[in-house]
N, C-alpha and C positions, 0 to 999 in steps of 0.2 A: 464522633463523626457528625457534622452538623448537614443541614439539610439539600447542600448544596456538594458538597462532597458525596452522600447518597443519589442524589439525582445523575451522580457523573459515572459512579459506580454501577448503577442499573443501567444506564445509557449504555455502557461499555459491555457488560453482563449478554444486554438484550441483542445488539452486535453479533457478539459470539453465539449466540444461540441461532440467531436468523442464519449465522455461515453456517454451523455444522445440521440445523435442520435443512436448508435447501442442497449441501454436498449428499445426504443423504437421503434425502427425493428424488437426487439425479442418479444414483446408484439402483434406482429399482422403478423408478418412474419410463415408460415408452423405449426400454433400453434393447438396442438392437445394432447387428452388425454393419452398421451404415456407412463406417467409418475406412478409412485407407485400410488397404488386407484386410478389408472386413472385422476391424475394430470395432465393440462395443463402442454405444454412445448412445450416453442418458439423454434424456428431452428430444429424443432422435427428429421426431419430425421436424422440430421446432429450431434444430440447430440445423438441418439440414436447407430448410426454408429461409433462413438468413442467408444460410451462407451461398446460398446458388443466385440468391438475389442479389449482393454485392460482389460474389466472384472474388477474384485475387487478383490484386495488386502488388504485384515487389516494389517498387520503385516507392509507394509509402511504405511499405512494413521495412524496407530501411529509413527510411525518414523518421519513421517515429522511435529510433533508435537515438535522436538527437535530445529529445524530453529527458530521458533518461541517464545521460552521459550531464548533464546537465546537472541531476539530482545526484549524480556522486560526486559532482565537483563542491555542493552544496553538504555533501556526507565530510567530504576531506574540511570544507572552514571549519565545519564546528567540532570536529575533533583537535584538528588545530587550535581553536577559540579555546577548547578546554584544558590542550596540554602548554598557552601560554598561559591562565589563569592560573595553572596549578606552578610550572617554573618559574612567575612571577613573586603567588602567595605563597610559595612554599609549602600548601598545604590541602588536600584533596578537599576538605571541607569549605574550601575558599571555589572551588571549581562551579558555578553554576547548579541548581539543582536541574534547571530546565535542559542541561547536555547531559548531566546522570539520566535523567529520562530518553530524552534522544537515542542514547547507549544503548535502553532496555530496547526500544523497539526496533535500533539496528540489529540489535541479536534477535528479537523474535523473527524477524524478517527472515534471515538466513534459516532457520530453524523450520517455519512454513516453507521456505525453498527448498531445502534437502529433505523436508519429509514427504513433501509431495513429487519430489522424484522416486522416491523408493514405494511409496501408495500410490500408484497411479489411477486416478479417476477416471478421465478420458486421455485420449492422446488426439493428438495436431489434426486438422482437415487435410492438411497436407502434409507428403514426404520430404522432412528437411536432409539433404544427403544422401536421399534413398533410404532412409528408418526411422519408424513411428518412432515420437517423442513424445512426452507428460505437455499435457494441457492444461490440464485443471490444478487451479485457478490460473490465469494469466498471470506469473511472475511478473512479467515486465510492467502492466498496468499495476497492478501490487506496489513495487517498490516505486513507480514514479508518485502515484497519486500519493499511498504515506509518506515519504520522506518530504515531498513539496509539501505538503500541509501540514504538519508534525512542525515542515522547516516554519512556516509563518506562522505559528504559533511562537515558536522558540523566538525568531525574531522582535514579536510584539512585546513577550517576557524579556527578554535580554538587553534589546535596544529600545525602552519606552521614549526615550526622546527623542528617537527618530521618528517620527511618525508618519514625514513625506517617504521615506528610505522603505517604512514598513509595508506604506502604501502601493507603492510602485511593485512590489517584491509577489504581495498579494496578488497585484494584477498579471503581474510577468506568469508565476505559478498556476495562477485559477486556467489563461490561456494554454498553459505547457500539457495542465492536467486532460482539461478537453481535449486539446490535438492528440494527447496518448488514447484517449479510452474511445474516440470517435475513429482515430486511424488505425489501433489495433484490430478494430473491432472490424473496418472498412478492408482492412488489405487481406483477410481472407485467409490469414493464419494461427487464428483463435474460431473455435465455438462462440457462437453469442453467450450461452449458460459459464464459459470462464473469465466471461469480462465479467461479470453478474457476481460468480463467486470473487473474484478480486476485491469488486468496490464493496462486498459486504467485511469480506477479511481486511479491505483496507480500512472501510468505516470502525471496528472493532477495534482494530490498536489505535489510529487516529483520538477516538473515544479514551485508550487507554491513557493513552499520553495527556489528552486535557483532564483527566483524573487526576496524572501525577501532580500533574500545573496545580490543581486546585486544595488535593494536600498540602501540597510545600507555601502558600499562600497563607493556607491556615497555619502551617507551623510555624512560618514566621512573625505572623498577626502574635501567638501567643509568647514568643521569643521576646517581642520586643513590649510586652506588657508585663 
């Protein structure tokens, strides 16, 4: 492993360590019944204090429902991309390494969203339906901000010749990521500490995936020597 591949590894390592140290700060830090039916909720003042300052909003906490539909339409090309490379090449090795990574972290994805439905951290500032629901981390910030950044990685590997294509995609994304984590954060049906947990768990596979990238880089570099 050379010295760039370690640096993406620690990168990715230290990710993971800042999410499960701050999930478990919030589990014994200020934790008090602050919350709908007198729900625990870690960082209590501090999420309490956000949230009475921006209030709630539905009219964006649907809105920012639109970021997100977006990034599965972005989930479905490049499974697509991968299952004509492979009916094309005839052969899974011919498939992109950069959508084999992709893969890994749409299954980690799922995997932190059903885990933290059954572990529940905190639950919602407000009643969806009339009943407390799992907050922690913001799925929804989670999956928009990795899959959009994950995605412009993938794109810069896959399509280097596009580079106006990459650029614009970038910009589309970087915009899409903001309006998620400003408007989930804004319409009052997130804690502030599960936007927090998100972009740390989001920064952590993010991390993971440009690890992969940098792997497969190197194993190519020695492939073709």
């Amino acid at each position: 492993m050379n010295i760039q591949s370690k640096k993406a590894l620690c990168q990715t390592l230290l990710w993971f360590v800042l999410f499960f140290l701050f999930t478990a700060c919030l589990c014994v830090i200020d934790v008090k019944p602050t919350g709908p039916l007198q729900s625990n909720i870690g960082f209590s003042q501090l999420n309490n204090t956000v949230r009475l300052f921006f209030g709630v909003t539905p009219l964006l906490y649907m809105a920012t429902d639109i970021p997100l539909y977006i990034a599965m339409v972005e989930c479905l090309f490049f499974v697509c991309l991968g299952l004509y490379q492979l009916i094309k090449n005839k052969s899974f090795k011919k498939v992109s390494a950069a959508i084999y990574g992709l893969a890994l972290v749409y299954v980690l994805m799922v995997v932190w969203y059903v885990g933290f439905e059954k572990v529940i951290i905190n639950y919602r500032p407000v009643l969806l339906d009339g009943a407390l629901e799992a907050s922690y981390p913001s799925s929804h910030t989670m999956m928009v901000v990795t899959i959009l950044w994950t995605g412009i990685l993938a794109f810069k590997t896959i399509f280097p010749e596009h580079q106006k294509l990459c650029f614009w995609i970038t910009v589309l994304s970087a915009a899409l990521i903001t309006f998620t984590i400003a408007g989930r954060l804004v319409c009052g049906v997130h804690w502030f500490t599960d936007i927090i947990g998100a972009l740390l768990l989001s920064g952590a596979m993010i991390s993971l995936y440009r690890f992969l990238l940098v792997l497969n880089r190197k194993q190519e570099v020695k492939t073709t020597l």
